[in-house]
C-alpha positions as CSV (number, residue, x, y, z in Angstrom):
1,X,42.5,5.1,11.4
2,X,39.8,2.8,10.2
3,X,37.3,4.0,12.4
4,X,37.5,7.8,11.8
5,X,37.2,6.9,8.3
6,X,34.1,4.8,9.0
7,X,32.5,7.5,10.8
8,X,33.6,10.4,7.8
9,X,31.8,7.7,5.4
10,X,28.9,7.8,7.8
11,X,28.6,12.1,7.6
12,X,29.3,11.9,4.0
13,X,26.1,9.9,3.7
14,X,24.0,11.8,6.1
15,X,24.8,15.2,4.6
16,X,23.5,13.8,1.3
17,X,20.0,12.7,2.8
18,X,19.7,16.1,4.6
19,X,18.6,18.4,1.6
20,X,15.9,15.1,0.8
21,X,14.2,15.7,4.5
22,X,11.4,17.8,5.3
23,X,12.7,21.3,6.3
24,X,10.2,23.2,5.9
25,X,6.3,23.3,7.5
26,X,3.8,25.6,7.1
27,X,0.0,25.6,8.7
28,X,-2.8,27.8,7.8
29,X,-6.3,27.6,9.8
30,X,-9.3,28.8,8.3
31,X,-13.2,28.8,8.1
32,X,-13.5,27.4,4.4
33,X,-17.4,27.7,4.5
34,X,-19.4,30.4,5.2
35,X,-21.6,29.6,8.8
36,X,-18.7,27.0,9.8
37,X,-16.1,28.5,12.5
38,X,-13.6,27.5,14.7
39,X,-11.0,27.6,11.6
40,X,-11.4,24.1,11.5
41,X,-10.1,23.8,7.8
42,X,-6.2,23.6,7.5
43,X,-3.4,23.7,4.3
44,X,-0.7,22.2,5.6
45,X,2.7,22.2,3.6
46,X,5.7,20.2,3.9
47,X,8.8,20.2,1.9
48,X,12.5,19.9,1.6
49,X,15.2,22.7,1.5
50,X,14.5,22.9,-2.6
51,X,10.6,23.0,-2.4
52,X,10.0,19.0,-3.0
53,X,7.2,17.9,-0.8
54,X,3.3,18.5,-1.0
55,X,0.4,20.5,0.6
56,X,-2.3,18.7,2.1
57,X,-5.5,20.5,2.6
58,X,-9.1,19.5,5.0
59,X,-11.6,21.0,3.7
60,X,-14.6,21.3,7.1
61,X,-18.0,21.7,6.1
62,X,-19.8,20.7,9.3
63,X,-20.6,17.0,8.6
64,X,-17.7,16.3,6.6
65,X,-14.5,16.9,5.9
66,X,-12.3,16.4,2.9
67,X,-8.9,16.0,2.5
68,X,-6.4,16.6,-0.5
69,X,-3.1,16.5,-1.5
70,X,-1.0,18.3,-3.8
71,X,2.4,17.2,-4.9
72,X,5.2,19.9,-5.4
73,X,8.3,20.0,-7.5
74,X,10.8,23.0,-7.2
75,X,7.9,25.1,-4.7
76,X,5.3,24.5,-7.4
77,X,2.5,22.2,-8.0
78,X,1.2,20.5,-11.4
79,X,-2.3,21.3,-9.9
80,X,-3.8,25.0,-8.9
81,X,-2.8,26.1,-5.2
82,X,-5.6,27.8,-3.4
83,X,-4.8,31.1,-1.7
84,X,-4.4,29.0,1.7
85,X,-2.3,26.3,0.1
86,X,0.2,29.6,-1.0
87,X,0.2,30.9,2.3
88,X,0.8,27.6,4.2
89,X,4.2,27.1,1.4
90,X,4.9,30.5,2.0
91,X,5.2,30.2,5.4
92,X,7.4,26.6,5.1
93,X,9.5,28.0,2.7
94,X,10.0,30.6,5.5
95,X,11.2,28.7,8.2
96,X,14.0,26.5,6.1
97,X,17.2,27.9,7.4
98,X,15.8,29.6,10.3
99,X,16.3,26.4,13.2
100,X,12.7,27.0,13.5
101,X,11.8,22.9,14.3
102,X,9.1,21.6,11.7
């Protein structure tokens, strides 16, 4: 039937995006500065079921705030990961597989 086999096509191509989509996220709060509370600093990681995706980090200092972005290949990153940014990927990397929504 020419429709089931449009709609097999259709799940063939879907399952081959699926492994590219974000499956994993992972949020750490923190104070990055001493005297500045309310954990207003955040590492936030987001990446597929093979560790693609990047970490994104604000930095809160009170009358600023600055934001990066670290790129990741294979759970790792060509630049240094803070101990935040590691916790934040450890934590995505912990909910891919789990049905835990990102």
């Amino acid at each position: 039937d020419v429709q089931l086999q449009r709609l097999e096509r259709g799940q063939e191509r879907i399952a081959a995006l699926v492994p590219h989509t974000v499956q994993g996220v992972g949020v750490v709060r923190y104070n990055a500065y001493e005297g500045v509370g309310g954990d207003q600093s955040f590492s936030l990681a987001l990446v597929d079921a093979v560790g693609h995706g990047a970490v994104v980090t604000g930095l809160h200092s009170g009358d600023e705030v600055r934001v990066y972005a670290k790129p990741l290949e294979n759970w790792r990153s060509t630049y240094s990961l803070s101990a935040d940014e590691q916790r934040a990927l450890a934590e995505a990397r912990g909910t891919i597989g789990t049905g835990a929504a990102p």
